[in-house]
C-alpha positions in Angstrom: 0.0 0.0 0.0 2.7 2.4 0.6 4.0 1.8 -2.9 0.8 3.2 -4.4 0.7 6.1 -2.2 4.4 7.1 -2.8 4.1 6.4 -6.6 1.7 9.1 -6.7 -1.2 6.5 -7.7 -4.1 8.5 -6.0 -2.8 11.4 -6.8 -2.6 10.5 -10.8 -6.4 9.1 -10.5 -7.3 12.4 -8.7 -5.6 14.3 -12.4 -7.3 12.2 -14.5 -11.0 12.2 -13.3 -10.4 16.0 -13.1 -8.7 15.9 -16.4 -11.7 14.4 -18.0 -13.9 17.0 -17.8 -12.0 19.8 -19.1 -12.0 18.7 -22.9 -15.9 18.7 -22.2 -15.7 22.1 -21.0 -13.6 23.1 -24.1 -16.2 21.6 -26.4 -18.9 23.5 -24.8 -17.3 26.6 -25.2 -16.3 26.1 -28.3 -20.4 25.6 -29.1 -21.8 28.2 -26.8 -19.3 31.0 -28.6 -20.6 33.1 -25.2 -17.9 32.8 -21.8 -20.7 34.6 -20.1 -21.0 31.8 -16.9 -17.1 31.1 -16.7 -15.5 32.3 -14.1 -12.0 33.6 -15.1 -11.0 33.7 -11.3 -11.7 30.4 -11.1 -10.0 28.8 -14.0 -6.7 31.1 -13.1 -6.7 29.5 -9.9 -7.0 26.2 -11.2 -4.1 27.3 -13.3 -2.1 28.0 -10.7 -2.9 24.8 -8.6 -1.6 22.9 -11.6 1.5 24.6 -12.0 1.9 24.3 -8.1 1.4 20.4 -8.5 3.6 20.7 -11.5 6.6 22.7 -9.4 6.1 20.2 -6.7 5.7 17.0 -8.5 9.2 18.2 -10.9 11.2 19.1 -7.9 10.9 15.6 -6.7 11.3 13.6 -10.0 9.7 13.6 -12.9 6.6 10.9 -13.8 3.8 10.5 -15.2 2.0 12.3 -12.4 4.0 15.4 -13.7 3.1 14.7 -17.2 -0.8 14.6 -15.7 -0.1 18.1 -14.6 0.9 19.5 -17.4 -1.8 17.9 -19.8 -4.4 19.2 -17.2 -2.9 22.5 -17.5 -3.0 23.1 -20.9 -6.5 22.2 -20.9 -7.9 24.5 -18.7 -5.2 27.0 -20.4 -7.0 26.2 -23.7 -10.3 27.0 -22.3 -9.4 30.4 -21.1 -8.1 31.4 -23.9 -10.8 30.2 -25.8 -13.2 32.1 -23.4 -11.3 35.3 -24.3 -11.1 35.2 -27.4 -14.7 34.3 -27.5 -15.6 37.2 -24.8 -13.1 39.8 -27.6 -15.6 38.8 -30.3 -18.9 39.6 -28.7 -17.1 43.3 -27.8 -16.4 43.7 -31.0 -20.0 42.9 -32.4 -21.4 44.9 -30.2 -19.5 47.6 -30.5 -20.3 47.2 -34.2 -24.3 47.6 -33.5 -23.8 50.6 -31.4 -21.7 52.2 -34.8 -23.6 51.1 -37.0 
């Protein structure tokens, strides 16, 4: 038992049911086109969780656990940055009605 707990076992199925519903969350942005309901503040601190796992997780050694990091990352990265984008375009439209 303390073989799974020191190779980071729970800790990787922790990542990975957490890691399974970002792409989800990217695909509904992706549809909705409107970041109205997500909570920036939220995702940035999810952000910086994973690098803090990441940081801590690298210092010791690097594994797959890290790697989990690191792909759960760039997800939520992805859906931010998707968000924004999305939240840029409905500025610009509706600055577009009020001009035109």
């Amino acid at each position: 038992m303390n073989e799974l707990i020191s190779s980071g076992f729970f800790e990787s199925i922790m990542l990975i049911c957490f890691g399974a519903s970002w792409p989800m969350a990217i695909l509904k942005t992706i549809k909705a086109k409107n970041p109205v309901s997500k909570s920036f503040i939220f995702l940035w601190l999810v952000i910086i969780g994973y690098i803090a796992g990441a940081i801590n997780r690298g210092y010791h050694k690097i594994d797959y656990v890290f790697c989990l990091y690191i792909i759960n990352c760039t997800m939520v990265a992805i859906d931010m940055i998707l968000s924004y984008y999305y939240r840029c375009q409905i500025k610009k439209q509706e600055g577009a009605k009020a001009n035109g």
